[in-house]
ROSE-4610 file (N, C-alpha, C; in Angstrom, 1 decimal, always signed):
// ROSE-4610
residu = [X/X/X/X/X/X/X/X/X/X/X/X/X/X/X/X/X/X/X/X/X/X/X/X/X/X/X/X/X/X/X/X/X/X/X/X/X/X/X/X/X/X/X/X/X/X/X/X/X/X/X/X/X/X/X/X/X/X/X/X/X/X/X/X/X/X/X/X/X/X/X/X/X/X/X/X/X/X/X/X/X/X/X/X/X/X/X/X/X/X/X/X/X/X/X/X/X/X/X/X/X/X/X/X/X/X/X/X/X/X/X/X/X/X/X/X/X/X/X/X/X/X/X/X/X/X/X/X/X/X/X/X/X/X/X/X/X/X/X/X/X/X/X/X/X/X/X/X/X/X/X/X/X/X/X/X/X/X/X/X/X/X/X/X/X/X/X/X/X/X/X/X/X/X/X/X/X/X/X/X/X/X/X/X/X/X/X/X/X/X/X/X/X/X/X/X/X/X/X/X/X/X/X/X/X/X/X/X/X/X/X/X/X/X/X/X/X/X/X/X/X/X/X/X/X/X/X/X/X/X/X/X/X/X/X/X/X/X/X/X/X/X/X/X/X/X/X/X/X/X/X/X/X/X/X/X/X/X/X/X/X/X/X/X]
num = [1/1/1/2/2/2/3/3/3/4/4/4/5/5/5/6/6/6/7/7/7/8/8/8/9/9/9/10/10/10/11/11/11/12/12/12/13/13/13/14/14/14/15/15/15/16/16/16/17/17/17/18/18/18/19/19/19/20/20/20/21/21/21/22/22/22/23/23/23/24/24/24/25/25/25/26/26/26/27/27/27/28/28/28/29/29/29/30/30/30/31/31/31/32/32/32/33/33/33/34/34/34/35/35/35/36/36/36/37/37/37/38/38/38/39/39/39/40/40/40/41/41/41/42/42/42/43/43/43/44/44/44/45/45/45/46/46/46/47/47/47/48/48/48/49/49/49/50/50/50/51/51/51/52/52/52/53/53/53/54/54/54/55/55/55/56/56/56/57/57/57/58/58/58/59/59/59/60/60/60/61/61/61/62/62/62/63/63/63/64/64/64/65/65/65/66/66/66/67/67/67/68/68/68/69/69/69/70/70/70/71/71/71/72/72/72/73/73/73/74/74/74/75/75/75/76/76/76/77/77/77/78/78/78/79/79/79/80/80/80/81/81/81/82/82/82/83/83/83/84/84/84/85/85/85/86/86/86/87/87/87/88/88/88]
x = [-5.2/-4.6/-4.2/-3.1/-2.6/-2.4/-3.2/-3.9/-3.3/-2.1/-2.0/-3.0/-2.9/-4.1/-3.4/-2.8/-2.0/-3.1/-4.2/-5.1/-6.4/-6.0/-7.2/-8.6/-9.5/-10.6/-10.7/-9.2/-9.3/-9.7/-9.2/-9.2/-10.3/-10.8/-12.4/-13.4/-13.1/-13.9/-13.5/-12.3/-12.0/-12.8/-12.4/-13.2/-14.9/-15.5/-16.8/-17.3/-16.3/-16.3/-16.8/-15.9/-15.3/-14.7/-13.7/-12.0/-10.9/-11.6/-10.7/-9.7/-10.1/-8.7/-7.7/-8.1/-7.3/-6.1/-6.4/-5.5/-4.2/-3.6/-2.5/-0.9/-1.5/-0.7/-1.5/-1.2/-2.4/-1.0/-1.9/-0.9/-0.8/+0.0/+0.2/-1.0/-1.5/-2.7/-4.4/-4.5/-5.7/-6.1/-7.5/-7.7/-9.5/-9.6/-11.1/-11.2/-12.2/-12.6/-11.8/-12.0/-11.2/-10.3/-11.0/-10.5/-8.8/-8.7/-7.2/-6.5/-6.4/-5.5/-4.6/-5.0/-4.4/-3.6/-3.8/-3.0/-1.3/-1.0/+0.7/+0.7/+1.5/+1.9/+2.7/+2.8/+3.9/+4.1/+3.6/+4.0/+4.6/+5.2/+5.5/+5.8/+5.6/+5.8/+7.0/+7.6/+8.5/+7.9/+6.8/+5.8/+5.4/+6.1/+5.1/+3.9/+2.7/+1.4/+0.8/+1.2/+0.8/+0.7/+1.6/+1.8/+1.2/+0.8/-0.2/-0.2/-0.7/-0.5/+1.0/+0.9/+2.1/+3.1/+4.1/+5.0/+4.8/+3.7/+3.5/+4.1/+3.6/+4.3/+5.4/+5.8/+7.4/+8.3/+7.3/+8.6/+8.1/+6.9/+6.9/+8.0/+7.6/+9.0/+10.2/+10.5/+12.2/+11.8/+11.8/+11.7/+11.6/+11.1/+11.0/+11.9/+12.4/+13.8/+15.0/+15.1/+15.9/+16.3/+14.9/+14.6/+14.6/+14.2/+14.1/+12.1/+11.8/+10.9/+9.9/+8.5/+7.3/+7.0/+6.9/+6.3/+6.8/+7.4/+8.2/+7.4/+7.9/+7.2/+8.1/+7.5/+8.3/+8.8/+10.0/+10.6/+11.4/+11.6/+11.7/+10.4/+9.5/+7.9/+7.8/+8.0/+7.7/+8.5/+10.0/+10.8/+9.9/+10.2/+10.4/+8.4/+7.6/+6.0/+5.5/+5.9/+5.6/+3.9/+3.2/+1.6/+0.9/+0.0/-0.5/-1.2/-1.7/-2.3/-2.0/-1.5/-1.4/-2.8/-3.4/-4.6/-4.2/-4.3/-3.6/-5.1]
y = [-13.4/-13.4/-12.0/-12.0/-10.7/-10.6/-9.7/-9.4/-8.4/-7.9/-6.8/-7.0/-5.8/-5.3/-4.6/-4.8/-3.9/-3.6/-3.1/-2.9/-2.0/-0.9/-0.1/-1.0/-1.0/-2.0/-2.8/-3.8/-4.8/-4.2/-3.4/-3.1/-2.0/-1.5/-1.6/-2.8/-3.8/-4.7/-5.3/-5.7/-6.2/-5.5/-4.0/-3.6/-3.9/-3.8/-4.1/-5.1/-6.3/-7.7/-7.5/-6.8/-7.1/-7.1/-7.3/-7.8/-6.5/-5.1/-4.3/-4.6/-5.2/-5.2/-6.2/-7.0/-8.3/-7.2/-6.0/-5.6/-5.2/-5.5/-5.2/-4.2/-4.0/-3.1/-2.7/-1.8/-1.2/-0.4/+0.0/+0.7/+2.2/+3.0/+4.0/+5.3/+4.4/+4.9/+4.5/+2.8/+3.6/+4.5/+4.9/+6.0/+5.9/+4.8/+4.8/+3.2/+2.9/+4.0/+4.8/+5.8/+6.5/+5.8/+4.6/+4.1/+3.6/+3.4/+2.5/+3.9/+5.0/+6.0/+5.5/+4.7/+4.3/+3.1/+2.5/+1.2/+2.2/+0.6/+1.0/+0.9/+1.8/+1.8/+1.0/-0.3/-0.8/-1.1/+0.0/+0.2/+1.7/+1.8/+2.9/+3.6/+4.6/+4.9/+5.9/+5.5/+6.3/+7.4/+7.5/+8.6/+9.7/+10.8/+11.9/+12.1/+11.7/+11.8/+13.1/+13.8/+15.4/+16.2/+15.6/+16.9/+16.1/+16.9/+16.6/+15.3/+15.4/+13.8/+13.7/+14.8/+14.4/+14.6/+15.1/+15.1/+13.5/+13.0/+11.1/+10.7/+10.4/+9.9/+10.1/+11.3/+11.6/+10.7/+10.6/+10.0/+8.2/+7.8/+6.7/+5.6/+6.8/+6.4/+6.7/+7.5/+7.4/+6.5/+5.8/+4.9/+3.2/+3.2/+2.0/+1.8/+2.9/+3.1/+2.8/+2.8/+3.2/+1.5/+0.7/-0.5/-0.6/+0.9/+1.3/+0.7/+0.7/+0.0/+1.4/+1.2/+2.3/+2.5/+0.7/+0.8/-0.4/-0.1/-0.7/-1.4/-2.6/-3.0/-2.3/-2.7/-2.4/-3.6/-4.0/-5.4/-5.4/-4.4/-4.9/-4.8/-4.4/-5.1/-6.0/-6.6/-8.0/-9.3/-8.6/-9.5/-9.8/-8.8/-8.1/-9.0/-8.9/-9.3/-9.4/-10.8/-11.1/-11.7/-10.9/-11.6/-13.0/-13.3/-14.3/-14.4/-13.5/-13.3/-12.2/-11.8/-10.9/-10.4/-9.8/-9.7/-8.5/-8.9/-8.2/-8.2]
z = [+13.6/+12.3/+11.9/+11.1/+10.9/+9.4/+9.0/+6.9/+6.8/+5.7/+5.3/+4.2/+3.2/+2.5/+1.6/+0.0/-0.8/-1.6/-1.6/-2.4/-1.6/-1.9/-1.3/-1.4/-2.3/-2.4/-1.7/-1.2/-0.7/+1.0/+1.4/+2.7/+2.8/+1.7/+2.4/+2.6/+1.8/+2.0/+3.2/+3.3/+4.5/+5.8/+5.7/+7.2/+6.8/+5.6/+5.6/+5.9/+6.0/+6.1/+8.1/+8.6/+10.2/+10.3/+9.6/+9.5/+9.7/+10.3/+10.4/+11.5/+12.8/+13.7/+13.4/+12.3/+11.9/+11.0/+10.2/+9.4/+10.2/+9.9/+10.0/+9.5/+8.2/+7.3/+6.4/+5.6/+4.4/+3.2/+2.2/+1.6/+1.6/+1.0/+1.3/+0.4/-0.4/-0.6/-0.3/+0.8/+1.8/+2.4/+2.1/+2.6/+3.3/+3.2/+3.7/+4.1/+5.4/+5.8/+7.0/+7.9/+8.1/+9.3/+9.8/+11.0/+9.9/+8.8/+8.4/+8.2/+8.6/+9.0/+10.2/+11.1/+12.5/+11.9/+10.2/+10.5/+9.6/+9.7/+9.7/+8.1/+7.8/+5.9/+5.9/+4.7/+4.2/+2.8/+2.3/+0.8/+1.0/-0.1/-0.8/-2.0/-2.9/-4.2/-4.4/-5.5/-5.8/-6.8/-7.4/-7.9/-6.8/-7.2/-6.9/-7.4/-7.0/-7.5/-6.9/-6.6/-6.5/-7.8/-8.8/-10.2/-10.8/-11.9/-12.7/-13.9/-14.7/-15.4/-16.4/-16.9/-17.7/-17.3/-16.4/-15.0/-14.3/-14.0/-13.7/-14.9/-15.4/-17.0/-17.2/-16.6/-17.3/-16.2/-14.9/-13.7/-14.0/-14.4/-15.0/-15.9/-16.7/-17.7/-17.7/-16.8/-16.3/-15.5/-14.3/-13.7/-14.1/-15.8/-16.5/-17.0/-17.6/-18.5/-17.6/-16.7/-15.7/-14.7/-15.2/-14.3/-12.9/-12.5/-10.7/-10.4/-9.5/-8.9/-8.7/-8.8/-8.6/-7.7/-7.2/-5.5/-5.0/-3.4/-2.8/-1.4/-0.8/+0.0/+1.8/+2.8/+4.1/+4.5/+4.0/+4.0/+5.5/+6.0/+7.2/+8.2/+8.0/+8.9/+8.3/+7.5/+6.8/+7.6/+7.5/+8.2/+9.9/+10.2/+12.0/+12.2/+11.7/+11.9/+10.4/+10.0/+8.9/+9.1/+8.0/+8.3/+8.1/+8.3/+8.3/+6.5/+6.7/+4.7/+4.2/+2.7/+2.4/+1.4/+1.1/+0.3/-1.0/-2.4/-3.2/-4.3]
């Protein structure tokens, strides 16, 4: 079975479960435990979350204003090995 994982939480439980070689994708902010470094990103954010809070905010709300998207999926890994579950 092939599990992506759009939820950090989710994909620690999952490997806590056993379920880590089933993962298959994770998002671009898993970060534990250290083995889903090796899985493949298929999210991504159009937030710079490096600067500080009100600089987020400010790219938040141009981005709502704007009707552009925060976080994007990898729609061609979706196409190309589409998974079996997605866990959100």
């Amino acid at each position: 079975m092939r599990i992506w994982s759009l939820l950090p939480s989710a994909t620690e439980i999952l490997f806590a479960l056993g379920q880590g070689e089933q993962v298959t994708g994770v998002t671009h902010e898993c970060d534990y435990p250290p083995e889903v470094a090796a899985k493949p990103r298929v999210t991504n954010s159009s937030i710079d979350s490096s600067q500080g809070s009100a600089a987020i905010d400010r790219q938040v709300t141009e981005h709502f204003r704007s009707g552009s998207e925060l976080y994007g999926i990898d729609e061609g890994r979706l196409a190309d090995d589409p998974p079996d579950l997605i866990v959100t």
